[in-house]
Structure formats: C-alpha cells, structure tokens
C-alpha positions as CSV (number, residue, x, y, z in Angstrom):
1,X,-102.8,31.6,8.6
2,X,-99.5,32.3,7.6
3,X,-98.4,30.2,4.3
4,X,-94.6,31.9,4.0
5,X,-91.5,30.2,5.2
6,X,-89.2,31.5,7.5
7,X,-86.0,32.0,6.5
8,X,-82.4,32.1,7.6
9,X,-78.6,33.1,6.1
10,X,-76.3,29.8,6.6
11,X,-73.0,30.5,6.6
12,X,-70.7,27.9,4.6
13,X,-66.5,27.1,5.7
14,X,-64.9,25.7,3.2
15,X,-61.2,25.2,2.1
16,X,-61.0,26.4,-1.5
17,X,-58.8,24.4,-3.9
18,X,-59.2,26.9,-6.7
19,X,-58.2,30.2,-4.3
20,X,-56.1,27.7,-2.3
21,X,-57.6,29.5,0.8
22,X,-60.5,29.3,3.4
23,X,-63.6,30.9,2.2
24,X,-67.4,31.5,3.5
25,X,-70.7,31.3,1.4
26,X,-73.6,32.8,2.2
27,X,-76.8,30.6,1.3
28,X,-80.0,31.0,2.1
29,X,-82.2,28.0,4.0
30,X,-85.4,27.5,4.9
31,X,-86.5,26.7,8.6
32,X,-87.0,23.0,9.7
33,X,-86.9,22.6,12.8
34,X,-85.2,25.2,14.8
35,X,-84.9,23.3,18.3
36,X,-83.2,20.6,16.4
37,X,-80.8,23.4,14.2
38,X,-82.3,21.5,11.2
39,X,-82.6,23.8,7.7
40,X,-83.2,23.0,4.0
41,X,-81.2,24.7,2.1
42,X,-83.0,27.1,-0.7
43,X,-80.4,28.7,-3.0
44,X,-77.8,27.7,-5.0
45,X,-74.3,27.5,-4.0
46,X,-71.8,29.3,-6.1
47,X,-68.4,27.8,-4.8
48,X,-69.1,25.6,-1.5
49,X,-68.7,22.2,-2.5
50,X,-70.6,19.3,-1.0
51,X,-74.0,21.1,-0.9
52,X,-77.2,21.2,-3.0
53,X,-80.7,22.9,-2.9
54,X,-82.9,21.1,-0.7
55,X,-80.2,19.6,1.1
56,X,-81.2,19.6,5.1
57,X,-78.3,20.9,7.0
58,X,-77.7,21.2,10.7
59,X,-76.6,24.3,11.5
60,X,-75.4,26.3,15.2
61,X,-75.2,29.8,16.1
62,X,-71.7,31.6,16.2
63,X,-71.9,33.2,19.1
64,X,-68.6,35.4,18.3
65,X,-69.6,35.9,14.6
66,X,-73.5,36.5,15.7
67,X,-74.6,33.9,12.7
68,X,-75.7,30.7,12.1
69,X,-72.7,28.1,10.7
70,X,-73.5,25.1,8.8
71,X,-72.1,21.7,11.0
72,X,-72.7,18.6,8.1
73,X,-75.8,17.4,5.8
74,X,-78.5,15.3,7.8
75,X,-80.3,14.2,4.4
76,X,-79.5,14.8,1.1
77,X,-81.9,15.7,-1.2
78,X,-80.3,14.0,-4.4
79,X,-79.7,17.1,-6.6
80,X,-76.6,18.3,-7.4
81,X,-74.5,21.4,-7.9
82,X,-72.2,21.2,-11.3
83,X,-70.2,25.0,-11.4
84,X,-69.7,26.4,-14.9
85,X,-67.2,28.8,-16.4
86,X,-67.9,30.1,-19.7
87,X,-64.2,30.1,-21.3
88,X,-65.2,31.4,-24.9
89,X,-65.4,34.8,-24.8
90,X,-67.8,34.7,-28.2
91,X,-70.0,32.7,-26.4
92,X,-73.2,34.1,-24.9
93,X,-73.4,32.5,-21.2
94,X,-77.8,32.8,-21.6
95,X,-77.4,30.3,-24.9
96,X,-75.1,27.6,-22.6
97,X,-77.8,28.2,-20.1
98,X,-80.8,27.7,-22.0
99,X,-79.0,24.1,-22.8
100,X,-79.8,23.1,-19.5
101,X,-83.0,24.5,-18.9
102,X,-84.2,22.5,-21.7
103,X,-83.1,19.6,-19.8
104,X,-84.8,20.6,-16.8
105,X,-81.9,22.1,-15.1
106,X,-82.1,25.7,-13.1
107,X,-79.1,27.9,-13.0
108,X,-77.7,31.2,-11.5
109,X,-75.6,33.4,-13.2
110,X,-73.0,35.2,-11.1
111,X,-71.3,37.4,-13.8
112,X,-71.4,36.7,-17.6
113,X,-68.8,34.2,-17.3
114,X,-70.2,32.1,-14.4
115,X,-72.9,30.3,-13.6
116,X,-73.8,27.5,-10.8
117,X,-75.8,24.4,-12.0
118,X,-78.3,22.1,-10.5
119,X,-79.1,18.6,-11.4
120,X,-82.5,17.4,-9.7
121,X,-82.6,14.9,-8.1
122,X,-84.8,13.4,-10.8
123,X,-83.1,14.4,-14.0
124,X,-81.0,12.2,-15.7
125,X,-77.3,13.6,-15.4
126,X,-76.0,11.4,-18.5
127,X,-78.1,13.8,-20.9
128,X,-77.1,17.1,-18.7
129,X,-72.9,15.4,-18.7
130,X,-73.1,14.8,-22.4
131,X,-73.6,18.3,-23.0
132,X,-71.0,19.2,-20.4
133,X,-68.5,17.3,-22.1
134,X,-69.6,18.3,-25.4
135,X,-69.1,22.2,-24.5
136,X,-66.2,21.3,-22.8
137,X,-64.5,19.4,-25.9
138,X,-65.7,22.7,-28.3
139,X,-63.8,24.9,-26.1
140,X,-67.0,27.2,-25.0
141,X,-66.8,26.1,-21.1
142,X,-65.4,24.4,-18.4
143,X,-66.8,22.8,-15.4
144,X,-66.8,21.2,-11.7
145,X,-69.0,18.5,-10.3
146,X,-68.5,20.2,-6.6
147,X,-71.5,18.4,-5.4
148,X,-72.7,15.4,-7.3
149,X,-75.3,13.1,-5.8
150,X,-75.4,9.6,-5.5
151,X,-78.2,8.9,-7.9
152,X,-76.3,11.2,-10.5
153,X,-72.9,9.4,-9.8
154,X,-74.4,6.2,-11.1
155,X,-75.6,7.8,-13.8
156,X,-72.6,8.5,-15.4
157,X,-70.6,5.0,-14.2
C-alpha cells in the first residue's frame, strides 16, 4: 500500500500592493479530490495573501499555461500567514524566528531578511501579536497579517 501523498504545484494570481503589480506564487498542495479540483494546500505562502497551509482550494487546469490555477478557498483551515521583514540589519533573522517557534509557530525563511509566518489554527495569536508588536515597536522588524483567520482575528479584538 502506498502511504505517500500525491502532490501538485498551484499556481496563485494575485494583485500585489507592495510591487503595485500582478504576480504568481507557486505553492505546493496536496491532492483531495481530483474529480472535484479540490487540494490542501501544503507550503507556506511567501507573498499571496488570503491563503494558509491546510487551506482546501479548488483549483482548474490552464489549458494555455499547461498548470493548475487556484479559483477561491472551499474550507479554511484556521491558520494563518503573518509575512515578516527583518528591518535591523544587526539583527539575526534565526533569533526572531526562534521567538515564534517557541510559541508553536513554523516559519520559512526566504533570504536573511524575510520570512513567512504561520499561526495554527490552535495557537493563540495574542501571545504570537504581542511579540509582533513588540519587535515592531524596537525597530528589529516589520510585518503583514496577509492572511489572518477568523479564530485569530478575534483573538486580537
């Protein structure tokens, strides 16, 4: 029997208001149910807003681009993306990092001045935002709540 997932690249459209353009994401998604164009998404986004890990997404095939192209969320799975940009220079980005981790947070570092964030779904976001802040106020980072959940929303309210 074969335990391993199949897998599948999703392609992400988004309108950028940081590059003030249109831009694509790659992510990668676990198969759900193919008939149905249903995948759970299974990496982190870097920039596309409104989407977390374990999100399930329908997605079609681009026929002219030859890839599959995410349509909208059908469930969301309650985490949340929060995209961090190490400002300080002096600062190392593995020490803002291990901040979270501590918390119970899991994060991808793109370069050593950018990482993408996620909140589970059962983590409280208060602790994770008072950090945020905290960092924010000393100067060491800033941030972006791209894709915040519901749950984590009323956390912070």
């Amino acid at each position: 029997m074969n335990n391993t997932s199949q897998h599948e690249e999703i392609t992400i459209k988004f309108f950028s208001e940081i590059f003030d353009k249109e831009m694509e994401e790659p992510l990668w998604a676990v198969v759900v149910d193919k008939e149905k164009g249903h995948y759970r998404i299974d990496s982190l986004p870097f920039y596309a807003p409104l989407i977390a890990t374990n999100d399930v997404v329908l997605a079609t095939f681009d026929e002219e681009n030859q890839r599959l192209v995410y349509k909208n969320t059908v469930e969301a799975s309650g985490n949340s993306t929060i995209h961090v940009v190490v400002t300080n220079d002096a600062q190392d980005i593995e020490e803002v990092r291990n901040i979270f981790t501590k918390l119970g947070c899991v994060s991808e570092k793109l370069n050593e001045h950018y990482f993408a964030l996620e909140i589970p779904f059962n983590a409280d976001y208060s602790l994770a935002k008072a950090e945020l802040d905290k960092l924010e106020e000393e100067e060491i980072i800033e941030y972006a709540e791209p894709s915040l959940s519901e749950i984590h929303q009323r956390q912070t309210s």
